[in-house]
C-alpha positions in Angstrom: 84.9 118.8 110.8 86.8 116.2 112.7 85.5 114.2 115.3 86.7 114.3 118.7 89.2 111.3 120.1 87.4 108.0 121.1 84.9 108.7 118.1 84.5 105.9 116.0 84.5 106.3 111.9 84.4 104.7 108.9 84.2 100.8 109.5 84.7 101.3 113.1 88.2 102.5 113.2 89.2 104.9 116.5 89.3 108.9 115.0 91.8 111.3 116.6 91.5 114.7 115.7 95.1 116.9 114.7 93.3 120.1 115.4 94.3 121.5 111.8 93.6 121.3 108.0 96.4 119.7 105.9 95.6 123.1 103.5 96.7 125.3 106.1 100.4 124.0 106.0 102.9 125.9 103.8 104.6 123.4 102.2 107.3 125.7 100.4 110.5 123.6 100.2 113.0 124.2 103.0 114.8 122.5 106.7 111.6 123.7 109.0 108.6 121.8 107.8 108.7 120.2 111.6 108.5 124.0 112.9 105.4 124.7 110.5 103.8 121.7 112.0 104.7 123.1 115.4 102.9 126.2 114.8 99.6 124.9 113.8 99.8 121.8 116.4 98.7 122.3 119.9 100.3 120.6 122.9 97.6 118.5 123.5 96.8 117.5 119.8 97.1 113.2 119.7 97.5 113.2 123.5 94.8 110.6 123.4 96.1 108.5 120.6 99.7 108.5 122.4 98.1 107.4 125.7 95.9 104.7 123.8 98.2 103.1 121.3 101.6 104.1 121.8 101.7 103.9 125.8 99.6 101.0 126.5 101.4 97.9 127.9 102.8 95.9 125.7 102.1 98.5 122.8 104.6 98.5 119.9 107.1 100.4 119.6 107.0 101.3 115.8 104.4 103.0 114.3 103.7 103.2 110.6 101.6 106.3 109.4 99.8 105.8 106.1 97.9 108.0 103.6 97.7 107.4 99.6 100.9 108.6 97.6 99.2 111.8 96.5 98.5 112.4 100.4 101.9 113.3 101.8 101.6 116.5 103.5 99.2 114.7 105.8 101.2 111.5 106.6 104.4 114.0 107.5 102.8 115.8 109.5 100.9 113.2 111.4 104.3 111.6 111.7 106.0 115.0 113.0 103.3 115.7 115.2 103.2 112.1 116.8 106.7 113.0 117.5 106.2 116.2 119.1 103.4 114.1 121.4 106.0 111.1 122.5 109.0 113.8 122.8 107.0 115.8 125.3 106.2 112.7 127.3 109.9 112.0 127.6 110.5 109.7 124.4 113.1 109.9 122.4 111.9 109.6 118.8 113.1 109.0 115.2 110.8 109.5 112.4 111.8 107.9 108.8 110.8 109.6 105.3 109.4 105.7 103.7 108.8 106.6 100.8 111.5 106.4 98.6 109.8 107.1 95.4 107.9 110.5 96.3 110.4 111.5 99.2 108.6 114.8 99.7 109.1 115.0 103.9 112.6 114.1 102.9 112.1 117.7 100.6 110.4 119.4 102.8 113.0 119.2 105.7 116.1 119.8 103.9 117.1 116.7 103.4 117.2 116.1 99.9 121.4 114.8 98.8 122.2 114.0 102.5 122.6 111.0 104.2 119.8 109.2 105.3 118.2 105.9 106.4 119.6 103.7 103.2 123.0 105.1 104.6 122.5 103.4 107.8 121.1 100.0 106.5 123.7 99.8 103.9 126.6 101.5 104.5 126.7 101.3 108.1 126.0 105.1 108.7 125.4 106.0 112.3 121.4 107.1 112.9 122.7 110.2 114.5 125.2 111.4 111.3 122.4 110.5 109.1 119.5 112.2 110.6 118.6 115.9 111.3 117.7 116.7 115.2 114.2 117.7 115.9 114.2 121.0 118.0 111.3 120.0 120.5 111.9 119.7 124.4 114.7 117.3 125.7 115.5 114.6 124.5 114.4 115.6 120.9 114.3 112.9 118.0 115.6 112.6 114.8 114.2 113.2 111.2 115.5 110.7 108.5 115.2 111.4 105.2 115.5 108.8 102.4 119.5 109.4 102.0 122.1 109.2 99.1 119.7 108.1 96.4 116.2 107.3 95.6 114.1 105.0 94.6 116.2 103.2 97.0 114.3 99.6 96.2 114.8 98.4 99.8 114.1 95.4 101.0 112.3 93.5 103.7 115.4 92.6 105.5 116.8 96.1 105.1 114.0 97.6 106.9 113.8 95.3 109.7 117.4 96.1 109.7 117.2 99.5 109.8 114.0 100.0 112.5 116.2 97.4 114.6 118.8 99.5 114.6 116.8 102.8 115.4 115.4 101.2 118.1 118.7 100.4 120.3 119.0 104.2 120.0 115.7 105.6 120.5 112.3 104.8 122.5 109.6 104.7 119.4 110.3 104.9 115.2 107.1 106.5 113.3 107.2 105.6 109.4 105.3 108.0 107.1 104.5 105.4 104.2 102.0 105.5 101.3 99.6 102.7 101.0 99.5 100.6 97.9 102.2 98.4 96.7 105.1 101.2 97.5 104.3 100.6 101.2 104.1 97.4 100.8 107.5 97.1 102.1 106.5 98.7 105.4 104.2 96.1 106.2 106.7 93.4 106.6 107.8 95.1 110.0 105.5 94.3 113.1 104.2 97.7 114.0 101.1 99.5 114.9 99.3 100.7 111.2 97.7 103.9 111.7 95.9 105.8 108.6 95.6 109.9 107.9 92.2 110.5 107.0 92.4 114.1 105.3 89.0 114.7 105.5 89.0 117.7 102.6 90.5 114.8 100.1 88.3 111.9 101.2 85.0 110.9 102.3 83.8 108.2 104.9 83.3 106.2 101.7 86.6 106.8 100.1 88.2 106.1 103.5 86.6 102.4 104.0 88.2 101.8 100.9 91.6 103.3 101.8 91.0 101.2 104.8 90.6 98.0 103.2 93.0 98.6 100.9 95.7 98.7 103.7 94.2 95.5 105.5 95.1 93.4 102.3 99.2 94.4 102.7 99.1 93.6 106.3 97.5 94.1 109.7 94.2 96.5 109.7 94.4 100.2 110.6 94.2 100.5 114.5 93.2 104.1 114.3 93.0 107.2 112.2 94.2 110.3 112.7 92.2 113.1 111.0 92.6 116.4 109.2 89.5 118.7 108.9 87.9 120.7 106.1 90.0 124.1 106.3 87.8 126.6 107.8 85.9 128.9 106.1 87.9 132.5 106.3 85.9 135.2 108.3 83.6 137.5 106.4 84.9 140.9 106.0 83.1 143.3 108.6 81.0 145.8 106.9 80.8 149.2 106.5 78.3 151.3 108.6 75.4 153.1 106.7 75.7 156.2 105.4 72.7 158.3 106.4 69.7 158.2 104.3 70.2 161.7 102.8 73.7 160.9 101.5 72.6 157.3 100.1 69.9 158.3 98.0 71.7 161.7 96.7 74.1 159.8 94.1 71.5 157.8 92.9 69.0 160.7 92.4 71.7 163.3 90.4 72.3 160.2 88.2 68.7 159.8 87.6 68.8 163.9 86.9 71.4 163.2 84.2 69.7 160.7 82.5 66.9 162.6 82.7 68.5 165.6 80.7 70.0 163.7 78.2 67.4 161.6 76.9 64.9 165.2 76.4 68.0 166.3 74.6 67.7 162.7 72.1 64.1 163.3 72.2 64.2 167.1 70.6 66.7 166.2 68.3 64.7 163.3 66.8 61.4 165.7 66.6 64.1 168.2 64.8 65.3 166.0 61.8 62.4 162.9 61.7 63.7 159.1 62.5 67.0 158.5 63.0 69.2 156.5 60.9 69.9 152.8 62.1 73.6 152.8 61.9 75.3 150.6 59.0 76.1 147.0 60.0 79.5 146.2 60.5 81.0 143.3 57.4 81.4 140.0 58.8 84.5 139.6 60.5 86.8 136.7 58.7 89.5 136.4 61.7 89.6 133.6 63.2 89.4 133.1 66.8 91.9 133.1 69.0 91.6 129.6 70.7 94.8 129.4 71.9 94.7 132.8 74.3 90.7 132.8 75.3 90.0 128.9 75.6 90.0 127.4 78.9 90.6 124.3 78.9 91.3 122.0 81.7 90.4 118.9 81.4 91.7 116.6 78.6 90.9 113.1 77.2 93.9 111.9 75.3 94.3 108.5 73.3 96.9 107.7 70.4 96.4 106.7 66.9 99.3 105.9 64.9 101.8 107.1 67.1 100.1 110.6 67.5 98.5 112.1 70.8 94.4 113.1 70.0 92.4 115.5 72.1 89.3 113.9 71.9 87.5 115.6 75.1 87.8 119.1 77.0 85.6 119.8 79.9 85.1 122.9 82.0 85.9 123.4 85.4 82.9 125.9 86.4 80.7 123.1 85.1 78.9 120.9 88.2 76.6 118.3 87.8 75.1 114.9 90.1 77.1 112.4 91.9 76.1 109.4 89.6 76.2 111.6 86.3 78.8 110.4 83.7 80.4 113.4 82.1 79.9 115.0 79.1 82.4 114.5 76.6 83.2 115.6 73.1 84.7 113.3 70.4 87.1 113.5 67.7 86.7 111.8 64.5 91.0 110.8 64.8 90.2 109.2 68.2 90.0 105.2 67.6 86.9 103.6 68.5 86.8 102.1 72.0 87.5 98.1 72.6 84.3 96.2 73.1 84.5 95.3 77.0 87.2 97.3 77.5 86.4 99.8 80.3 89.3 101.3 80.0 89.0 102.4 76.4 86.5 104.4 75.9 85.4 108.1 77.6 86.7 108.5 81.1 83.8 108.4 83.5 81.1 108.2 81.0 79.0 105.2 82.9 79.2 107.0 86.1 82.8 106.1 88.0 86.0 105.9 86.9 89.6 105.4 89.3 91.8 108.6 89.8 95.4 107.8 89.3 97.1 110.3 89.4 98.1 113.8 90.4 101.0 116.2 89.1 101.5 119.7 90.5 102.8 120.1 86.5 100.7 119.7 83.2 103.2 118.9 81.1 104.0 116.0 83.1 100.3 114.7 83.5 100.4 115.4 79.7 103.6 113.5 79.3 101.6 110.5 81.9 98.7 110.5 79.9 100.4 109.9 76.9 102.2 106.7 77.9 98.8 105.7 79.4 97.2 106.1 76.0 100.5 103.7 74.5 99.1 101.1 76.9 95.9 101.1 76.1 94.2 103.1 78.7 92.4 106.5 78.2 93.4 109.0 80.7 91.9 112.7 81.7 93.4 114.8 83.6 91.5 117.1 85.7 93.0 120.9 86.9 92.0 120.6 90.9 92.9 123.1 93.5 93.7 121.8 96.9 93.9 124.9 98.7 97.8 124.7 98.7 98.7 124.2 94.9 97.1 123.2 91.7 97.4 119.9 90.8 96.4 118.2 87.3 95.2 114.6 88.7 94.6 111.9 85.7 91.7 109.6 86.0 91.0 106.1 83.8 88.2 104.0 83.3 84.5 104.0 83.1 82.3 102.1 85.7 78.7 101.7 86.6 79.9 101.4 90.9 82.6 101.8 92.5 82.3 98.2 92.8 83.0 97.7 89.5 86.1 100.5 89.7 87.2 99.0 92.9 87.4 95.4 91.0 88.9 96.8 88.1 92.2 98.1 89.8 94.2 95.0 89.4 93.9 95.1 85.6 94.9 98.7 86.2 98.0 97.9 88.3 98.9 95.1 85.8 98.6 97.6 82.3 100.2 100.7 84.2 102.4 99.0 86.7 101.0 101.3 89.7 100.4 100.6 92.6 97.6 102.7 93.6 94.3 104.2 92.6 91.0 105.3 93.8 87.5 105.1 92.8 86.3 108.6 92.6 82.4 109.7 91.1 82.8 110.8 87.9 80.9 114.3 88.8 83.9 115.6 89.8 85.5 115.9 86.1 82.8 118.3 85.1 
């Protein structure tokens, strides 16, 4: 659940409660993501973070809203919703889509081959013709998506351009940026760094790392704004009891039946002595059909001599300790692992490994996997379900701590040229 405002969390960092789970948001493509974020948000929700970090004196004026890349639902709608907060105070607002690689608030609000903010810090677009209006009380705010093109591969001029120019039109600018190396831009503008703890996606563990991760691009987190575990849906109400005499009635013919039937098997046999056992059916020679009845949804995949090898499958339904390494099977094709090499071997199998990432497609984790496996790193993707969509999320790596998978991401960053991953218990892949 999330903790009320003024709580303190994970390495001491300020929590501020949205009032809703990031899995209750429909994130179905379309212009009125804001309005979707409207419905679930209260009027109050952030007041407390708005008064504390926004409204102080001498309080920036930009605001940059971070969450991992896989995380975006929660860092647009902390963004939108921060907007709502300072737009009902009498703010004018513009919130900027900054991710340019993984534009989905750009997506969801219908802003996808429009202008945008690379328009107005290139071309000289005005903020107002590149931006959709946000339809909350006087004087509104703006929306701007990436624009014209993405990846855009701005610079650190061009955003301290661009936030410049927002603010000679408008009171605050809120960023929703991913952490890692593709926010790194972000971090070149002087601004208050707030994080989006999605609670259902991270633990208190999970989120000191986030945390620190974000201090080593720039200033540290000054608060988090958190999403909650969805809550549990209500139990259906039950039926009232049927009186006693119609309750046991059923129950009792059926045992009449039964009854009947077996004194009839029981004459017969006296009739005509022991019965028969019935012939055994041949051996069946068809093969079975793997391809229809075998669930599969996890996959180990490494190449030898040019050709992709499934060398593990795991089951979902399967559960298992948090410091457990996964079972996994192996395939005589698969090359033998790199002495040393952590990242050569079974995913997960010493206890840790580093999720990397996520795809709502399996052919395209597939498709990831494989160029992983061409530079030398095993990947597994797991089938997850977030409570909004499916996702097939690719892990790497096997570590005794996440010590030992937090010090092992630069080596990841450097083979994969990423930017981001996460030290995750390898429990979860069972």
């Amino acid at each position: 659940m999330s903790q009320p405002a003024g709580r303190h969390g994970p390495l001491g960092l300020p929590l501020y409660p949205t009032g809703f789970a990031v899995a209750e948001l429909r994130l179905d493509s379309g212009p009125m993501f804001w309005e979707e974020v409207q419905r679930l948000s209260s009027g109050e929700a952030l007041a407390g973070f708005v008064t504390e970090h926004l409204e102080a004196p001498g309080a920036s004026r930009v605001c940059v809203i971070l969450a991992p890349p896989d995380a975006a639902a929660a860092r647009a709608a902390a963004s939108l919703m921060t907007a709502r907060a300072l737009s009902r105070r009498g703010h004018r607002v513009a919130v900027v889509d900054g991710d340019d690689l993984s534009p989905d608030l750009t997506r969801w609000a219908g802003r996808v081959d429009t202008e945008g903010w690379i328009d107005v810090v290139r071309y000289g677009s005005s903020p107002s013709a590149a931006a959709a209006v946000l339809p909350w009380a006087a004087p509104g705010g703006l929306l701007l998506g990436v624009g014209s093109y993405q990846p855009s591969r701005a610079t650190g001029d061009e955003v301290r351009a661009l936030v410049a120019t927002l603010l000679e039109e408008t009171d605050f600018v809120l960023v929703s940026a991913s952490t890692g190396d593709r926010g790194a831009v972000w971090a070149t503008v002087p601004s208050l760094r707030v994080l989006c703890w999605d609670q259902a996606a991270l633990d208190a563990s999970l989120c000191e790392v986030m945390i620190r991760d974000v201090g080593q691009l720039g200033d540290p987190p000054a608060a988090a704004l958190v999403f909650p575990v969805a809550r549990a849906a209500p139990e259906p109400a039950k039926e009232p009891r049927a009186p006693a005499s119609r309750r046991w009635g059923r129950p009792l013919a059926a045992l009449a039946v039964l009854a009947v039937l077996a004194g009839v098997w029981w004459v017969g046999t006296q009739r005509r002595g022991r019965p028969v056992a019935a012939p055994q059916p041949a051996a069946s020679t068809a093969q079975p059909d793997f391809g229809q009845n075998m669930q599969t949804d996890s996959l180990a995949v490494a190449v030898a001599e040019d050709s992709i090898t499934v060398v593990g499958v795991d089951s979902l339904a399967a559960t298992g300790t948090a410091d457990a390494a996964p079972a996994e099977a192996t395939s005589a094709a698969a090359p033998p692992a790199t002495a040393g090499d952590p990242f050569a071997g079974p995913v997960g199998a010493a206890g840790w490994c580093l999720h990397v990432y996520s795809f709502d497609d399996s052919l395209l984790a597939l498709e990831e996997v494989a160029v992983m496996a061409g530079k030398g790193v095993v990947g597994r993707i797991h089938a997850e379900d977030s409570g909004t969509r499916h996702l097939f999320r690719i892990y790497a790596g096997s570590f005794p701590s996440r010590a030992a998978a937090h010090a092992a991401q630069t080596d990841l960053f450097a083979r994969l040229r990423t930017d981001w991953a996460q030290p995750v218990a390898a429990d979860r892949l069972r």
